[in-house]
N, C-alpha and C positions, 0 to 999 in steps of 0.2 A: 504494500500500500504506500503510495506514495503522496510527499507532503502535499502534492495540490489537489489528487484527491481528497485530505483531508480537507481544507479548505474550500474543495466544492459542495461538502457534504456540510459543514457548518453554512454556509451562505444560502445553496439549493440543494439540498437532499437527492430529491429526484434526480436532478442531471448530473451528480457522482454515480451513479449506479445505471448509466441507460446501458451500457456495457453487459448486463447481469441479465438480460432479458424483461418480458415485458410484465412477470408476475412479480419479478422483485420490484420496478417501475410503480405498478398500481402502488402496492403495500408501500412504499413508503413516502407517496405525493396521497394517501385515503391519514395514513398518520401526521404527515405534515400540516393535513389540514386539519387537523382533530388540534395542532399545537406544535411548537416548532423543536421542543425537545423530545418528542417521543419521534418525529423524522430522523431528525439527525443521529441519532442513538438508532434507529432499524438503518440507516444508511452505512454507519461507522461497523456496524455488526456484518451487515450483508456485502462490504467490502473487507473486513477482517477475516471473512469465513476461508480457510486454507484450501479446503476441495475445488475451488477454482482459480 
């Protein structure tokens, strides 16, 4: 994971992760909007994940 990753995920959640397919996409622009810390926290997780 790299640091502008991170930084994309802190600013726009969603477009850190378009990379990840389009169900990681929903889930974490449906949490984004729910609040801007449960996005960025499914973003930081679904780009930490090692399996891809």
């Amino acid at each position: 994971m790299s640091i502008w990753r991170v930084i994309l995920s802190i600013i726009c959640p969603p477009l850190a992760v378009l990379d990840r397919g389009c169900g990681s996409i929903v889930i974490v622009f449906l949490l984004w909007l729910c609040g801007w810390v449960p996005g960025v926290i499914a973003a930081l997780v679904i780009l930490n994940n090692p399996k891809r």
